[in-house]
Backbone bond lengths (Angstrom), bond angles and torsions (degrees), N, CA, C in turn:
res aa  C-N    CA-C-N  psi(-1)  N-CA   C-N-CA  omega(-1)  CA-C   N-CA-C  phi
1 X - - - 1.470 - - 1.525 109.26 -
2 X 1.147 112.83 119.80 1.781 126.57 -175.30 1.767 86.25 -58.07
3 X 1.195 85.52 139.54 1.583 93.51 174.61 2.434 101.15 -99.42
4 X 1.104 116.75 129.85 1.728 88.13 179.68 1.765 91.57 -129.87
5 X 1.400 110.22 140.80 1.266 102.91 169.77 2.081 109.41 -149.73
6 X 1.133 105.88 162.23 1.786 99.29 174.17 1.172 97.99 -104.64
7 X 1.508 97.57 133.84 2.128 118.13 166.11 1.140 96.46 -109.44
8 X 1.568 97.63 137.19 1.880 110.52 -172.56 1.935 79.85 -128.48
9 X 1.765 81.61 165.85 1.414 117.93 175.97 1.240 110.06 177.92
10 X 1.849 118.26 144.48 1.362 129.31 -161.82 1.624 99.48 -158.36
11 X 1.139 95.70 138.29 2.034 104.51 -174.99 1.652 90.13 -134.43
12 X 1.443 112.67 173.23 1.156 114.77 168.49 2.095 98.37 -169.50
13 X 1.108 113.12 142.43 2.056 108.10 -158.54 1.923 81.22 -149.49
14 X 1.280 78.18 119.29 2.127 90.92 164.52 1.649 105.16 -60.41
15 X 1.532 102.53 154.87 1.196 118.15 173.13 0.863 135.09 -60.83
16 X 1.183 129.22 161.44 1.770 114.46 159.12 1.678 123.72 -58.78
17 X 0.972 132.63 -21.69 1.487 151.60 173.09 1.520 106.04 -73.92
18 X 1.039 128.93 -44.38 1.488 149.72 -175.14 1.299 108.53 -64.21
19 X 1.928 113.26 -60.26 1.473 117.36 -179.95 1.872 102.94 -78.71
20 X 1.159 129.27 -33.39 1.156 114.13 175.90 1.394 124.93 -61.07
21 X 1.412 111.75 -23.22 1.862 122.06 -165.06 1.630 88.43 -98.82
22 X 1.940 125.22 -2.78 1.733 116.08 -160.59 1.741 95.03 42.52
23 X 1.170 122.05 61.03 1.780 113.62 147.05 1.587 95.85 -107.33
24 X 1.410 119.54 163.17 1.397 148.10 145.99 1.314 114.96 -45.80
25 X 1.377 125.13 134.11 1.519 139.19 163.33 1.544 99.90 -61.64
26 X 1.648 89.87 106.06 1.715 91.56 148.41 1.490 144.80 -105.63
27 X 0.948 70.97 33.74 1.996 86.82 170.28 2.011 98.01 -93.73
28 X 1.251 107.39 152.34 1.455 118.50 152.20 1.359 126.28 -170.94
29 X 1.203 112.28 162.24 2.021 118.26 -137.97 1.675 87.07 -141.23
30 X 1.346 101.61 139.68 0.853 115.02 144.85 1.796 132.92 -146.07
31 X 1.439 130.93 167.19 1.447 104.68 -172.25 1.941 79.90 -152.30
32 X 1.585 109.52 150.40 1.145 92.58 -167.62 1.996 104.86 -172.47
33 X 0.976 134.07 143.71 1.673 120.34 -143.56 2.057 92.23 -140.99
34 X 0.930 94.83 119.48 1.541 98.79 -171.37 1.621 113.82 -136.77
35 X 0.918 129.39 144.07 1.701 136.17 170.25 1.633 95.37 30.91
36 X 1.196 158.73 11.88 1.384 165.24 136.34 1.659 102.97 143.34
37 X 1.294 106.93 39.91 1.345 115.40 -170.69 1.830 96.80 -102.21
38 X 1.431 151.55 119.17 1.046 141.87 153.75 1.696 109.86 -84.83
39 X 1.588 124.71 124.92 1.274 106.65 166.02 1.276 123.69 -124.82
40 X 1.387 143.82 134.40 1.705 124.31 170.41 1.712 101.21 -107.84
41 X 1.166 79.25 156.90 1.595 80.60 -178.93 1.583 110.55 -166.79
42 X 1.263 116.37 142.04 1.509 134.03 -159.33 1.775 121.43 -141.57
43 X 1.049 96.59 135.19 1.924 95.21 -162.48 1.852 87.03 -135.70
44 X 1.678 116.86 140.52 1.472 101.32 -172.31 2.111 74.55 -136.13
45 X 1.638 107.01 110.29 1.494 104.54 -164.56 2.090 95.75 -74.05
46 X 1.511 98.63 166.90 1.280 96.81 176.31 1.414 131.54 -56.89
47 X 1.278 143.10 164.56 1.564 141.97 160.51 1.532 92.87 -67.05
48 X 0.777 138.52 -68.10 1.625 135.80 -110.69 1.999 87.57 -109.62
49 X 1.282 126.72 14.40 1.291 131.61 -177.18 1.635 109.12 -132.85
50 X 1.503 121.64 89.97 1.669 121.87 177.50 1.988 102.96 -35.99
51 X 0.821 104.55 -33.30 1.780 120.35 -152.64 1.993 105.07 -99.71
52 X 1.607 107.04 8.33 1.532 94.42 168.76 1.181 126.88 -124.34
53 X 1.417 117.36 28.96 1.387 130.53 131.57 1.590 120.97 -45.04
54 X 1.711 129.66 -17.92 0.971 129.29 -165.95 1.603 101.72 -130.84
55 X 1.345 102.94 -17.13 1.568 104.65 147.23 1.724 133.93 -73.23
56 X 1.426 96.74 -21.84 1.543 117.70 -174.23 1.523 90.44 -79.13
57 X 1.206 132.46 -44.62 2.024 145.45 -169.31 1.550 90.88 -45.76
58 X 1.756 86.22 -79.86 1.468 113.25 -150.67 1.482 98.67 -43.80
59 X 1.659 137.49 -58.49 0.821 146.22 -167.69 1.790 127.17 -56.40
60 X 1.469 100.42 -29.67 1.486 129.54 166.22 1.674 101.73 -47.98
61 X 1.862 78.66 -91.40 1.533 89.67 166.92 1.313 138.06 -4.18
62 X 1.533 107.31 -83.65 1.294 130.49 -166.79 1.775 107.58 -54.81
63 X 1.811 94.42 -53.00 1.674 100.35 -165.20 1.716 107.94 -67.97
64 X 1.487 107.90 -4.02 1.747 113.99 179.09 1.696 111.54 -91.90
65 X 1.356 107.78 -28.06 1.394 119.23 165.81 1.393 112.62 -50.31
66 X 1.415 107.55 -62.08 1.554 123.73 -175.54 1.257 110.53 -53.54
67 X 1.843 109.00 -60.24 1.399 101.91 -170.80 1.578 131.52 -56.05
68 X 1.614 95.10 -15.28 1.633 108.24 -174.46 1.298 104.53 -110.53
69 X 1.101 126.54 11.04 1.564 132.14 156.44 1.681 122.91 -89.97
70 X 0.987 90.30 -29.45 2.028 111.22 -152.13 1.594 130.74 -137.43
71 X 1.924 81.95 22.21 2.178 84.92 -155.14 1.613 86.90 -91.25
72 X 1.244 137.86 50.24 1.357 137.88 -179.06 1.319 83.24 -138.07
73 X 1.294 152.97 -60.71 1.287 143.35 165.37 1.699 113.80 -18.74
74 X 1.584 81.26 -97.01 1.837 103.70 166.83 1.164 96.20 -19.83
75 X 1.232 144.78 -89.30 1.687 141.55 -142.28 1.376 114.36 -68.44
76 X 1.514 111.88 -43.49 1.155 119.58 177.61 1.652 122.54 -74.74
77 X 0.833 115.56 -32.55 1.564 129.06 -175.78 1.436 123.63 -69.91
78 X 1.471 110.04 73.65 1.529 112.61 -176.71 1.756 135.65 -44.50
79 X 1.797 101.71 -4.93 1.341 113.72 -178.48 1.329 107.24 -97.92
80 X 1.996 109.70 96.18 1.602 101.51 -143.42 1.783 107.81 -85.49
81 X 1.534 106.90 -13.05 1.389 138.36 160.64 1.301 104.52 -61.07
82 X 1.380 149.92 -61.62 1.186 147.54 152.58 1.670 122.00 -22.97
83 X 1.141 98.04 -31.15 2.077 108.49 -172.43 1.528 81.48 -100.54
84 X 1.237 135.70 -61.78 1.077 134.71 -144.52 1.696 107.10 -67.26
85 X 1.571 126.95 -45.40 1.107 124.65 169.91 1.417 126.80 -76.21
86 X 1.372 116.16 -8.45 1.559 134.11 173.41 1.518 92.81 -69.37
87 X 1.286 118.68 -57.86 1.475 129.48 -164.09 1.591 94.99 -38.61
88 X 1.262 83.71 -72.10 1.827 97.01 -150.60 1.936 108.08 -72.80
89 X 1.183 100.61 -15.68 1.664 101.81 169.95 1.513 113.07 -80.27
90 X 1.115 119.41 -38.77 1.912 127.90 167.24 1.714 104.97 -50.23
91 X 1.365 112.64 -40.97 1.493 126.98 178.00 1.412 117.45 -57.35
92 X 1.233 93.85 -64.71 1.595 99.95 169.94 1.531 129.61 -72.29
93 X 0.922 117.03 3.31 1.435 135.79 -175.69 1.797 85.83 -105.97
94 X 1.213 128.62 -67.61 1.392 112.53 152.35 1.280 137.49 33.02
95 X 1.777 84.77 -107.01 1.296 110.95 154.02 1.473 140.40 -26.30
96 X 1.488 110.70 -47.56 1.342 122.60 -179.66 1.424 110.31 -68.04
97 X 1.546 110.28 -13.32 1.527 93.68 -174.57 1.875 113.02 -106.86
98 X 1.246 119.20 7.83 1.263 144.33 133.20 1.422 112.02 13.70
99 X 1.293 154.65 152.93 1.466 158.42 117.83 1.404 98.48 -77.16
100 X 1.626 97.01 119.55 1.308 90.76 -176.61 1.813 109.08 121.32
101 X 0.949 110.48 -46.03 1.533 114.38 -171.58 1.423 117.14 -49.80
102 X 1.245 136.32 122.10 1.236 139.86 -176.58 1.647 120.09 -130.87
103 X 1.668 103.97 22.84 1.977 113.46 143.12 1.610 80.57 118.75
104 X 1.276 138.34 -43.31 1.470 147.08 -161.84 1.896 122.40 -88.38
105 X 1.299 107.33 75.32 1.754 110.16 -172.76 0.736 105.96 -83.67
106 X 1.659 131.50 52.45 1.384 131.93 119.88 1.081 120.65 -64.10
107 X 1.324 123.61 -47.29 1.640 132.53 -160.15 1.755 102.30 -51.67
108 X 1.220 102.16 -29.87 1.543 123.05 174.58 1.647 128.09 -74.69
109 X 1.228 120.08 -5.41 1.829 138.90 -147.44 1.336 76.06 -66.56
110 X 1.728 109.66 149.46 1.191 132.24 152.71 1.688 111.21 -166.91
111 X 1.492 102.13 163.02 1.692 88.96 171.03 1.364 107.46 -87.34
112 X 1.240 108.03 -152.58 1.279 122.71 -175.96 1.626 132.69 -170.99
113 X 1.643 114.43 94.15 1.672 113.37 165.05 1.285 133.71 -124.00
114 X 1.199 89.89 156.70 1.958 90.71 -158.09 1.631 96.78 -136.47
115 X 1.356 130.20 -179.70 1.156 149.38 165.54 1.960 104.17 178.36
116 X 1.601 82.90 124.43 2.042 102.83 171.23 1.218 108.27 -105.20
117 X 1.405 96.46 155.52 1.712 93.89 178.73 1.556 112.61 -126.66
118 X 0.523 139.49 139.37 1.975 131.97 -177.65 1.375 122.02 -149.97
119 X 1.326 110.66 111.04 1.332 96.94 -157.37 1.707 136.67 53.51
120 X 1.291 120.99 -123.05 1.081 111.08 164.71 1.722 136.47 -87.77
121 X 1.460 99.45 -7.71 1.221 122.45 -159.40 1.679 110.97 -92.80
122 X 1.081 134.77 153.99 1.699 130.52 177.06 1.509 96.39 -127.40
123 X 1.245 108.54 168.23 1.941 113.66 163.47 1.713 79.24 -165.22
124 X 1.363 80.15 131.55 1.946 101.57 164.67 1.600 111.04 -122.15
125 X 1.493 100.55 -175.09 1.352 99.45 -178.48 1.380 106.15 -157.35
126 X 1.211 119.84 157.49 1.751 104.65 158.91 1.426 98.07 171.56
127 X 1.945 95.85 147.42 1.608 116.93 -162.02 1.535 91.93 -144.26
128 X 1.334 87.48 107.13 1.842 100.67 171.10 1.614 106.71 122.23
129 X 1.207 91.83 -145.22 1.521 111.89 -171.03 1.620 94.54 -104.40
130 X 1.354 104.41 -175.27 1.687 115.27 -167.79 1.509 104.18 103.24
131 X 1.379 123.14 166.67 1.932 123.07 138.70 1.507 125.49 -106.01
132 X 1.087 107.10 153.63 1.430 114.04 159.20 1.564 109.72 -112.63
133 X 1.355 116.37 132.22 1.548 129.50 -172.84 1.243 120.89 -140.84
134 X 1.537 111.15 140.51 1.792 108.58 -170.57 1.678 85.34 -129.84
135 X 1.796 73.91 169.63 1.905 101.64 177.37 1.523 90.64 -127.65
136 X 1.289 81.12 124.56 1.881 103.97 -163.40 1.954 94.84 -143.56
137 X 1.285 95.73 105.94 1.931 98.16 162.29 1.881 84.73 84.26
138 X 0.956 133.88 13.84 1.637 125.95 -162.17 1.400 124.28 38.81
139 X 1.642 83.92 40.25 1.969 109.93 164.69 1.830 107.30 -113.59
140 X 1.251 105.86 119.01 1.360 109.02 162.33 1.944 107.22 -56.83
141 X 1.336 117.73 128.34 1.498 120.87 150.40 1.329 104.16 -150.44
142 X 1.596 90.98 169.39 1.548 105.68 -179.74 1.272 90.31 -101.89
143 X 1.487 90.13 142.03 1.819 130.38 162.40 1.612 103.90 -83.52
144 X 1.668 124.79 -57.18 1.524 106.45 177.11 1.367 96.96 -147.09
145 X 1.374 94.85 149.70 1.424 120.26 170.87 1.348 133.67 -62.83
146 X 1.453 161.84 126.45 1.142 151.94 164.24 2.008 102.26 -35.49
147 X 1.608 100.61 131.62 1.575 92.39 158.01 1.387 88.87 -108.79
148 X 1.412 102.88 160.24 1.385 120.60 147.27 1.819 127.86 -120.86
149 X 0.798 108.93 168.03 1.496 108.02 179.32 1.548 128.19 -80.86
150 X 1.251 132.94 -162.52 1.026 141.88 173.73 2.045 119.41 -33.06
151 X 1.491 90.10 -53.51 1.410 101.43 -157.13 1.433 92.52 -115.64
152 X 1.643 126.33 151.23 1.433 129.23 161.14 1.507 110.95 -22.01
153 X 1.065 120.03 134.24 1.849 116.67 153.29 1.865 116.90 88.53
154 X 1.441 84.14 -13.77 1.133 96.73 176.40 1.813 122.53 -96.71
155 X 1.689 103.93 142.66 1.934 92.73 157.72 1.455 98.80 -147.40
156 X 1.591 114.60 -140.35 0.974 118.91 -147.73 1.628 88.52 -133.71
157 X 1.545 117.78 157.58 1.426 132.10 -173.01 1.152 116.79 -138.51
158 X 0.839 112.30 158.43 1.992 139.57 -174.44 2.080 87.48 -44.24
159 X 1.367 120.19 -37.34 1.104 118.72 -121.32 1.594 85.75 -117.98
160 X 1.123 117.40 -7.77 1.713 130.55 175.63 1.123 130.20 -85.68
161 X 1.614 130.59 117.52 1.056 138.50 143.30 1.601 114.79 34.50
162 X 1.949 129.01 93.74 1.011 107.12 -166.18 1.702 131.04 31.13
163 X 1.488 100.13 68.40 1.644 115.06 -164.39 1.555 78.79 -91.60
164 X 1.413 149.25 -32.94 1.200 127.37 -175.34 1.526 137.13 -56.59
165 X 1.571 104.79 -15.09 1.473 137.88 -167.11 2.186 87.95 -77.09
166 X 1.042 99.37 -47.37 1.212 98.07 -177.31 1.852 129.21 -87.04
167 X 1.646 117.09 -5.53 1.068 112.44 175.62 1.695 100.55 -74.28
168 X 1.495 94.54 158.98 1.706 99.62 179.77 1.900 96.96 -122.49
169 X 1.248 101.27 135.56 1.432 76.98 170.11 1.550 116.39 -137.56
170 X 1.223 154.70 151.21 1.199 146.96 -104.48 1.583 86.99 -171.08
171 X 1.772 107.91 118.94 1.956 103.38 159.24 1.413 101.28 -136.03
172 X 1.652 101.62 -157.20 1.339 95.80 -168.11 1.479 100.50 137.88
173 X 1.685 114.40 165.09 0.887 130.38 148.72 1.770 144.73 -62.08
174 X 1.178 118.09 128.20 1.311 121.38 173.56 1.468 147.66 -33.30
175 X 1.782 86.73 -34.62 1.239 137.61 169.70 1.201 126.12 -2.77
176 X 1.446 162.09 48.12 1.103 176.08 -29.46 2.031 107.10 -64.82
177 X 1.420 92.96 58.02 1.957 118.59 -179.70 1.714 106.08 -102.91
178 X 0.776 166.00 26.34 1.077 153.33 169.07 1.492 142.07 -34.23
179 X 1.450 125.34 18.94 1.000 133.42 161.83 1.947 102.43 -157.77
180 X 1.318 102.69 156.02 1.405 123.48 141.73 1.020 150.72 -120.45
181 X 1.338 153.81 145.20 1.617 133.85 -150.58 1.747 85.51 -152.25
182 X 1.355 117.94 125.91 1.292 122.33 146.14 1.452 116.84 -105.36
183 X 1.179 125.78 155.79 1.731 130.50 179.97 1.586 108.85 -146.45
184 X 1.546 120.71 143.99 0.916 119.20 150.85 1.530 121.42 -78.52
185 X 1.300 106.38 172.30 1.815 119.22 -165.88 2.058 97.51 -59.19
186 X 1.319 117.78 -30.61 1.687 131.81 -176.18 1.466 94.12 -66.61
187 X 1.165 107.55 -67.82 1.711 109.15 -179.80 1.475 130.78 -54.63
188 X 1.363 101.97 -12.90 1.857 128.50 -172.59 1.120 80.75 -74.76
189 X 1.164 141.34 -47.54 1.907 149.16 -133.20 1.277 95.79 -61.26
190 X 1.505 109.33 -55.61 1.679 117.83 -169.36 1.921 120.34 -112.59
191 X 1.331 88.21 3.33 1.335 93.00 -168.46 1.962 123.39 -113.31
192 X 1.698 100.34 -11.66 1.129 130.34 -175.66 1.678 121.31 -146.01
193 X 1.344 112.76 102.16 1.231 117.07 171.75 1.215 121.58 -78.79
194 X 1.077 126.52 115.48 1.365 149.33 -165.84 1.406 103.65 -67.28
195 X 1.451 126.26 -57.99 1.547 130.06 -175.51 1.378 118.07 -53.56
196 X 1.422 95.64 -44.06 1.740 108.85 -174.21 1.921 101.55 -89.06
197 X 1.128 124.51 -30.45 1.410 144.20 -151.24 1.233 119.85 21.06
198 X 1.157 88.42 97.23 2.196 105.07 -171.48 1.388 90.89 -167.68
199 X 1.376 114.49 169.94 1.208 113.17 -145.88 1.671 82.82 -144.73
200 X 1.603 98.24 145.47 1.502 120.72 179.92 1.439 136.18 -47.59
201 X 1.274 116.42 85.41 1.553 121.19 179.72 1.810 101.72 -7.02
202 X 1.254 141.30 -39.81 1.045 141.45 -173.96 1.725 108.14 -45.62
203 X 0.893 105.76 -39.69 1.707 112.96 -167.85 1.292 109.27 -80.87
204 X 1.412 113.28 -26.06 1.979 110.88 165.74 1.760 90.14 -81.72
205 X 1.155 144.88 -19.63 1.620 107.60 166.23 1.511 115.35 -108.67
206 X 1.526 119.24 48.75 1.100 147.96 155.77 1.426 89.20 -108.09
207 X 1.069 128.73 -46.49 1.807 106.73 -156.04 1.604 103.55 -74.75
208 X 1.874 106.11 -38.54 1.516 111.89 -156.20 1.542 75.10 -73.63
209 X 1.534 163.14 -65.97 1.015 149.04 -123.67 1.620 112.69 -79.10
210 X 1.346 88.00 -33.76 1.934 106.44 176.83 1.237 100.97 -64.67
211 X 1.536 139.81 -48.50 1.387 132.37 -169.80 1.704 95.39 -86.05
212 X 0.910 140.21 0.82 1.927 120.72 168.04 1.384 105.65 -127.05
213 X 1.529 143.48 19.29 0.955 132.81 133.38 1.860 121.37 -126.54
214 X 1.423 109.24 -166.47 1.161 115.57 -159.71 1.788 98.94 -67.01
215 X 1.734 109.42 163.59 1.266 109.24 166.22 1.807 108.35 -55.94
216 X 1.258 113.74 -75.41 1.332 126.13 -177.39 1.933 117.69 -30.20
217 X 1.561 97.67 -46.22 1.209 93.08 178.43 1.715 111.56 -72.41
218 X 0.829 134.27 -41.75 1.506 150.57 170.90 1.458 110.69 -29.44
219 X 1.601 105.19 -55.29 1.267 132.44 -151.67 2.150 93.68 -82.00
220 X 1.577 96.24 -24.72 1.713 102.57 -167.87 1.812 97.23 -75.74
221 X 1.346 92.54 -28.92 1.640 106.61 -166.35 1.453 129.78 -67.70
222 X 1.751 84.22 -37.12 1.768 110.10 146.80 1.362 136.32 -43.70
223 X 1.307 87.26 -37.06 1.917 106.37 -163.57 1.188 106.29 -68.14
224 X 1.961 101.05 -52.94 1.203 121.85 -159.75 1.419 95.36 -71.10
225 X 1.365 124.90 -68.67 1.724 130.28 -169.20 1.497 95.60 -30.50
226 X 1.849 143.75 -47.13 1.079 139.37 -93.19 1.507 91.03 -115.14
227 X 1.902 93.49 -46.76 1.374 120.85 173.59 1.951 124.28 -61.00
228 X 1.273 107.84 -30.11 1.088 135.04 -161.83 1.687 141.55 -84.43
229 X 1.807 65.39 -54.28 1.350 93.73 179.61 1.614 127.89 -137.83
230 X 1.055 88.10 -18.97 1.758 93.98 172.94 1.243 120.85 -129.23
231 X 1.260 126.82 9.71 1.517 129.02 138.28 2.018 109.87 -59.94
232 X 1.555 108.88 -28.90 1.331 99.34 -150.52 1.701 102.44 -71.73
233 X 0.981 114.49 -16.24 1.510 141.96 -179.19 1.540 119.67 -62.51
234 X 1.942 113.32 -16.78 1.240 114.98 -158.81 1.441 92.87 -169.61
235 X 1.425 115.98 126.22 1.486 101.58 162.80 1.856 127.42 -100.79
236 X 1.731 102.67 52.12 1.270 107.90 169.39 1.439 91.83 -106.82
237 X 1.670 110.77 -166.06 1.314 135.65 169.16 1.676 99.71 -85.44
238 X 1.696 88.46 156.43 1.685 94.42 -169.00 1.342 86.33 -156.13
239 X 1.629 96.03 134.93 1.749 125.97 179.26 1.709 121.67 -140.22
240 X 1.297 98.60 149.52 1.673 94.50 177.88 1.413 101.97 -140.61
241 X 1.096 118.67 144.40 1.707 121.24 167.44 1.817 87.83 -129.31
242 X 1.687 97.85 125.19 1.548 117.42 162.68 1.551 133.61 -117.41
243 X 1.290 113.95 150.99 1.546 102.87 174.78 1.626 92.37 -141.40
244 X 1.641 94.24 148.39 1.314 95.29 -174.88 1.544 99.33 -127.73
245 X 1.544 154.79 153.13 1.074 157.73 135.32 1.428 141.16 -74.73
246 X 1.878 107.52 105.40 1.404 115.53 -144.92 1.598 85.37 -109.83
247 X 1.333 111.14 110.32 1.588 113.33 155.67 1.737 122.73 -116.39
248 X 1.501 92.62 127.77 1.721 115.86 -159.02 1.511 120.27 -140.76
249 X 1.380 100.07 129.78 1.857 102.33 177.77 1.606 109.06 -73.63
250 X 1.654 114.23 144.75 1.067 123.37 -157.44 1.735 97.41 -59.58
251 X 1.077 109.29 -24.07 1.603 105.08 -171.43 1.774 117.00 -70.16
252 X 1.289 96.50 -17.14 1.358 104.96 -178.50 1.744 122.99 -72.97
253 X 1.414 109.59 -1.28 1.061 141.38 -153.79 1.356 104.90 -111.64
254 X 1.292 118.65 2.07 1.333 110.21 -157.83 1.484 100.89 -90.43
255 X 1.725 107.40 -47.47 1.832 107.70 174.06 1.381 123.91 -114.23
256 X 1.445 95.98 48.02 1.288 123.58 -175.83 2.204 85.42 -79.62
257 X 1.548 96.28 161.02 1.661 84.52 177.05 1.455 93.77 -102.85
258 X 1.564 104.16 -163.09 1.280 107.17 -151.89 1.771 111.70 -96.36
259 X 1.105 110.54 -24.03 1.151 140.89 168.71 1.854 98.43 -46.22
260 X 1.349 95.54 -83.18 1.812 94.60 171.12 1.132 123.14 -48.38
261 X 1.114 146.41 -33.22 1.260 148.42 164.30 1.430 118.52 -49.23
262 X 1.617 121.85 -44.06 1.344 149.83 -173.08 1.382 99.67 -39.55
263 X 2.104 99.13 -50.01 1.768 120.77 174.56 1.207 102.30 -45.16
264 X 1.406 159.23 -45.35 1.701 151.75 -128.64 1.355 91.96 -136.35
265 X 0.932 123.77 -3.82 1.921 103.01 165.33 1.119 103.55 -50.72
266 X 1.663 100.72 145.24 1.708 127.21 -174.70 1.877 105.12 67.48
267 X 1.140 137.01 -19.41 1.571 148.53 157.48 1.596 93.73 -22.76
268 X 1.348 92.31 -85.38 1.376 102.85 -176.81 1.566 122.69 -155.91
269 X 1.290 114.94 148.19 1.779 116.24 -157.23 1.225 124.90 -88.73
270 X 1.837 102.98 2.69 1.411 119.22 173.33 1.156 108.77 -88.85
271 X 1.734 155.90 -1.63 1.181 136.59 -148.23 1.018 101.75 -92.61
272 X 1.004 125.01 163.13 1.499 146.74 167.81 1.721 114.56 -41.74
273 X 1.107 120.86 114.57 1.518 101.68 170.20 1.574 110.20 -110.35
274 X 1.469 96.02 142.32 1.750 113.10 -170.85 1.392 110.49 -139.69
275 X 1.324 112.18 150.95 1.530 106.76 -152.16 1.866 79.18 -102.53
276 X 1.591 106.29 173.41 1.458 147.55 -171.15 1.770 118.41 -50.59
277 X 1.880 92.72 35.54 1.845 85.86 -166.23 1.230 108.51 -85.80
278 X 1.302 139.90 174.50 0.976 156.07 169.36 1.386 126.89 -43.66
279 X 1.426 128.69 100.69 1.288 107.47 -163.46 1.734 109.99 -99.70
280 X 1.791 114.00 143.58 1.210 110.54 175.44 1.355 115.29 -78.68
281 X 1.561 102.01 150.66 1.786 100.60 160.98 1.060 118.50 -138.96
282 X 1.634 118.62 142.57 1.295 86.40 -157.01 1.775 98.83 -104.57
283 X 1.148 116.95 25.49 1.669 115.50 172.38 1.619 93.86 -137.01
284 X 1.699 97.14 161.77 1.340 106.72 -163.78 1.752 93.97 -94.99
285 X 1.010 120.20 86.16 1.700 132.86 158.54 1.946 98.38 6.85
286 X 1.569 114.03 -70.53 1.066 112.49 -148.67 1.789 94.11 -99.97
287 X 0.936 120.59 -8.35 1.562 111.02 140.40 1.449 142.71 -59.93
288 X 1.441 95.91 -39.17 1.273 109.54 177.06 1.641 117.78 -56.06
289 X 1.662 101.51 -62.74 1.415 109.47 172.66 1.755 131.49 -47.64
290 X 1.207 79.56 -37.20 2.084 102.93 -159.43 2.108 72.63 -78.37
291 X 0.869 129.99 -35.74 1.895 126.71 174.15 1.612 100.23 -43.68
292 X 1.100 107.68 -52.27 1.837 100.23 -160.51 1.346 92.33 -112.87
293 X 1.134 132.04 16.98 1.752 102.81 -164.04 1.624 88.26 -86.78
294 X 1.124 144.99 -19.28 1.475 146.98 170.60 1.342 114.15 -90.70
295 X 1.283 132.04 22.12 1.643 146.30 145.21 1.788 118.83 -86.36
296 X 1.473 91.99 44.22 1.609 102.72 152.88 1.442 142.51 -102.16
């Protein structure tokens, strides 16, 4: 029996602009696997607001609550205006409960992308700038585009004026999909060419690396690339939340280390259990990536 499951991981590293001014990274990621719920999810808070780093949280948060409360709603519910203004009114209601709140959820602006997975089914979302990207057929494409607003540099936020008019949201089947990639607009810098609009061979060896090692280690590899190498490209903040899809016969599992395994708890109750050794590799993870992440 094919064993199939999604391994997530999400990093997020302040800008260069950010550490020079000592402000806080406002980007924040999260990725997270519940009752057969997989979710990633990504919030990139405004520049022009000291205080939406904690709008970028709350919003994480909240929209991961929902999705793993309510993604039978969401999916099912053909009144996509109906999901869409529920969304963002639960959000802002949010907000109000804040330390700190003083009547105005701007101070809070951020965008917002997400994608759930359940069973066979996905629902994404996204308001603003950033991408959302799948591995579909073992072709990188984009699922959605960055909007922006009126003027260069600009888009639109959780926190704007009929902001529901602007979420997009995207379902569907799983169906020969095997990865997801969210990015903020910092991470777009090096990871998504805008002219051509396709997205950086780098992120299929993020995916193959996510399916043969541990979540955690994956997730370090992120950090490091994020810090390293693809901040240097942009002086905003830059984030990714990924999921990759690892399907494997139980036998394959056998000298798997223990660490990887840690990934498939609750999978299944036959696996092998192995205690905390050291696992070899025989390529350097954050070599590998930081190789192509500038093959755009």
């Amino acid at each position: 029996m094919t064993i199939t499951h999604w391994k997530i991981a999400h990093a997020q590293t302040a800008g260069r602009s950010h550490i020079k001014n000592n402000t806080p990274c406002q980007d924040f990621t999260l990725t997270m696997q519940q009752d057969g719920t997989t979710i990633l999810l990504l919030a990139d808070g405004a520049g022009f607001s000291p205080t939406s780093h904690i709008g970028a949280e709350a919003v994480v948060r909240k929209t991961a609550s929902l999705l793993h409360e309510t993604f039978d709603f969401y999916y099912l519910n053909l009144d996509e205006t109906e999901v869409k203004k529920q969304l963002i009114e639960t959000l802002w209601k949010e907000f109000e409960t804040l330390e700190g709140y003083d009547g105005d959820v701007k101070q809070y602006a951020s965008t917002l992308l997400f994608a759930a997975i359940k069973g066979d089914q996905f629902l994404a979302g996204h308001l603003g700038d950033g991408v959302i990207g799948i591995e579909a057929e073992g072709e990188l494409k984009v699922l959605s585009f960055p909007e922006n607003g009126q003027f260069a540099n600009t888009t639109y936020f959780v926190t704007t004026e009929e902001s529901w008019e602007h979420l997009r949201l995207y379902k569907g089947t799983t169906e020969n999909i095997t990865g997801f990639v969210l990015m903020s607009d910092g991470s777009a810098e090096s990871l998504f060419n805008k002219r051509e609009k396709r997205l950086a061979p780098a992120i299929k060896k993020m995916l193959e690396w996510l399916r043969e090692h541990p979540n955690q280690k994956i997730q370090d590899v992120l950090s490091a690339n994020l810090d390293s190498v693809i901040k240097e490209q942009t002086h905003d903040d830059c984030s990714l939340s990924i999921a990759s899809l690892v399907k494997k016969e139980p036998e394959e599992f056998v000298t798997a280390a223990g660490d990887y395994l840690n990934d498939f708890k609750g999978i299944r109750s036959d696996l092998p259990v192995k205690s905390h050794e050291e696992e070899v590799i025989s390529e350097d993870p954050i070599e590998a990536i930081e190789t192509v992440s500038h093959d755009i």
